[in-house]
N, C-alpha and C positions, 0 to 999 in steps of 0.2 A: 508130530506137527509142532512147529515153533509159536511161540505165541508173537505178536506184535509189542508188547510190555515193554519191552526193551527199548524200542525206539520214542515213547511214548514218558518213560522215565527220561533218557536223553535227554527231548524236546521239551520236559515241564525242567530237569535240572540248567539246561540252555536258558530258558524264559526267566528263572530263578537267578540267574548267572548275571541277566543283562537287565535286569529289573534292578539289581541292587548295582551295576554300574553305572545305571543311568542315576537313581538315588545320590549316589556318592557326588556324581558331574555335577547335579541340582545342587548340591549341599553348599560344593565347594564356590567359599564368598566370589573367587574371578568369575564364577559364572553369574552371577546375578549384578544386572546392570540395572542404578536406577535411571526413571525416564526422567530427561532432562524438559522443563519446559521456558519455552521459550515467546516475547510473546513481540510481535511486530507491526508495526502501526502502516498503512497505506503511508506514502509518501505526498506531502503535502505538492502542490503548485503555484507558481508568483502569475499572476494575471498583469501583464504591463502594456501600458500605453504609450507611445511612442509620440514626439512634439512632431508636427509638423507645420505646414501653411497654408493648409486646407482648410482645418477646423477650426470654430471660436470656441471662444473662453464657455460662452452659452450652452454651446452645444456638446462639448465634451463634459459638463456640469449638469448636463441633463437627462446625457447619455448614463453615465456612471450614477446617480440617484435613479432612474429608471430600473437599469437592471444589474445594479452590484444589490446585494441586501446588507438593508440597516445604513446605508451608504445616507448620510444627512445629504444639505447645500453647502451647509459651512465648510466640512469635511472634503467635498467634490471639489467648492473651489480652491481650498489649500493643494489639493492633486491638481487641479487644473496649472496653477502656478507653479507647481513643482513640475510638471511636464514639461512645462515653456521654458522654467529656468534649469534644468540640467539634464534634458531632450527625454527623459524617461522619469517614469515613476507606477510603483509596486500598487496597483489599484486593490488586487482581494488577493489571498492566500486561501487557498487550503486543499481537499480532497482534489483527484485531479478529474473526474467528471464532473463536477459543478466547476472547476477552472475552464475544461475544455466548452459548458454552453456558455459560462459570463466572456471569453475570448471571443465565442464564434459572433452571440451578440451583439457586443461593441465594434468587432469589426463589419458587420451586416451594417448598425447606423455608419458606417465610413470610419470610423476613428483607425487611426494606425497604429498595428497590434506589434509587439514582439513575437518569438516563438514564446511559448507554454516553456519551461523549466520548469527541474525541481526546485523546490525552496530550500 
Protein backbone atom coordinates (compact mmCIF):
# COMPACT_ATOMS: atom_id res chain seq x y z
CA UNK A 1 0.00 0.00 0.00
CA UNK A 2 1.28 3.40 -1.15
CA UNK A 3 1.24 6.11 1.06
CA UNK A 4 -0.33 9.51 0.12
CA UNK A 5 3.26 11.58 1.20
CA UNK A 6 3.88 12.12 -1.94
CA UNK A 7 1.32 14.09 -2.98
CA UNK A 8 1.27 16.00 0.18
CA UNK A 9 5.12 16.79 -0.30
CA UNK A 10 4.16 18.10 -3.89
CA UNK A 11 1.35 20.33 -2.74
CA UNK A 12 3.41 21.91 0.46
CA UNK A 13 6.70 22.12 -2.16
CA UNK A 14 3.88 23.95 -4.92
CA UNK A 15 2.63 26.27 -1.85
CA UNK A 16 6.47 26.85 -0.97
CA UNK A 17 6.98 27.55 -4.85
CA UNK A 18 4.13 30.17 -5.07
CA UNK A 19 4.63 31.76 -1.73
CA UNK A 20 7.96 32.86 -2.65
CA UNK A 21 6.73 34.00 -6.26
CA UNK A 22 4.28 35.94 -4.84
CA UNK A 23 7.16 37.37 -2.19
CA UNK A 24 9.30 38.19 -5.06
CA UNK A 25 6.02 40.10 -7.23
CA UNK A 26 5.30 42.09 -3.62
CA UNK A 27 9.10 43.09 -3.42
CA UNK A 28 9.42 44.19 -6.85
CA UNK A 29 9.29 48.35 -6.68
CA UNK A 30 6.72 48.23 -10.15
CA UNK A 31 4.50 46.53 -8.14
CA UNK A 32 3.89 48.80 -5.29
CA UNK A 33 1.84 52.01 -6.28
CA UNK A 34 1.70 54.97 -4.04
CA UNK A 35 -1.98 56.36 -3.48
CA UNK A 36 -2.16 59.50 -5.17
CA UNK A 37 -4.51 61.96 -3.26
CA UNK A 38 -6.27 64.16 -4.75
CA UNK A 39 -8.44 66.75 -3.24
CA UNK A 40 -11.62 68.76 -5.17
CA UNK A 41 -13.63 71.39 -4.12
CA UNK A 42 -17.74 71.51 -5.12
CA UNK A 43 -17.88 73.87 -7.86
CA UNK A 44 -18.96 77.18 -7.02
CA UNK A 45 -22.45 79.20 -8.70
CA UNK A 46 -23.03 82.99 -10.06
CA UNK A 47 -26.64 83.86 -8.78
CA UNK A 48 -27.65 86.73 -11.43
CA UNK A 49 -30.26 89.16 -11.96
CA UNK A 50 -31.23 90.19 -15.00
CA UNK A 51 -32.59 94.26 -15.71
CA UNK A 52 -35.78 94.48 -16.74
CA UNK A 53 -39.13 96.89 -16.54
CA UNK A 54 -41.04 95.30 -14.25
CA UNK A 55 -39.08 95.96 -11.23
CA UNK A 56 -37.93 99.15 -9.16
CA UNK A 57 -34.79 100.09 -7.85
CA UNK A 58 -36.90 99.43 -4.29
CA UNK A 59 -37.71 96.27 -4.76
CA UNK A 60 -34.85 94.60 -6.24
CA UNK A 61 -32.82 96.37 -3.14
CA UNK A 62 -35.03 94.61 -0.80
CA UNK A 63 -35.22 91.56 -2.54
CA UNK A 64 -31.51 90.82 -2.58
CA UNK A 65 -30.91 92.35 1.42
CA UNK A 66 -33.90 89.99 2.31
CA UNK A 67 -32.63 86.90 1.08
CA UNK A 68 -28.82 87.09 -0.23
CA UNK A 69 -26.76 86.87 3.36
CA UNK A 70 -24.62 89.59 4.59
CA UNK A 71 -26.10 91.35 1.50
CA UNK A 72 -26.10 95.38 3.18
CA UNK A 73 -28.55 98.41 1.38
CA UNK A 74 -25.56 100.06 0.15
CA UNK A 75 -24.11 97.02 -1.47
CA UNK A 76 -27.89 95.95 -3.00
CA UNK A 77 -28.20 99.35 -4.42
CA UNK A 78 -24.76 99.43 -6.23
CA UNK A 79 -26.20 95.79 -7.81
CA UNK A 80 -29.38 97.46 -8.30
CA UNK A 81 -27.51 100.10 -10.61
CA UNK A 82 -25.35 97.63 -12.02
CA UNK A 83 -28.41 95.59 -13.13
CA UNK A 84 -30.00 98.61 -15.00
CA UNK A 85 -26.73 99.92 -16.33
CA UNK A 86 -25.24 96.65 -18.09
CA UNK A 87 -28.81 94.51 -18.10
CA UNK A 88 -27.13 91.79 -15.50
CA UNK A 89 -25.08 91.63 -12.39
CA UNK A 90 -23.41 88.60 -10.25
CA UNK A 91 -25.73 89.01 -7.07
CA UNK A 92 -23.94 85.82 -4.63
CA UNK A 93 -21.48 83.08 -5.51
CA UNK A 94 -20.95 80.18 -4.21
CA UNK A 95 -21.91 76.38 -3.42
CA UNK A 96 -24.53 75.53 -5.88
CA UNK A 97 -27.40 74.39 -3.42
CA UNK A 98 -27.57 77.64 -1.47
CA UNK A 99 -27.20 79.21 -5.42
CA UNK A 100 -30.12 77.04 -6.56
CA UNK A 101 -32.54 78.49 -3.14
CA UNK A 102 -31.14 82.33 -3.29
CA UNK A 103 -32.23 81.97 -7.59
CA UNK A 104 -35.46 80.12 -6.90
CA UNK A 105 -36.06 83.04 -4.01
CA UNK A 106 -35.53 86.02 -5.91
CA UNK A 107 -37.26 84.74 -8.82
CA UNK A 108 -40.50 83.68 -6.49
CA UNK A 109 -40.32 87.92 -5.37
CA UNK A 110 -40.63 88.31 -9.51
CA UNK A 111 -37.13 89.56 -10.12
CA UNK A 112 -35.73 88.09 -13.46
CA UNK A 113 -33.18 85.44 -12.93
CA UNK A 114 -30.41 84.14 -15.39
CA UNK A 115 -29.78 80.43 -15.49
CA UNK A 116 -27.48 79.12 -12.41
CA UNK A 117 -23.86 78.64 -14.06
CA UNK A 118 -20.68 77.63 -12.89
CA UNK A 119 -18.57 80.48 -11.57
Amino acid sequence: MQRPISLTATSSATSRATASTSAAASAAPTAVRERQRSVQTYPNFKVVVLDDDVNTFQHVVECLVRFIPGMGPERAWELAHRIDGEGSAVVWCGPQEQAELYHQQLGAEGLTMAPLEPA
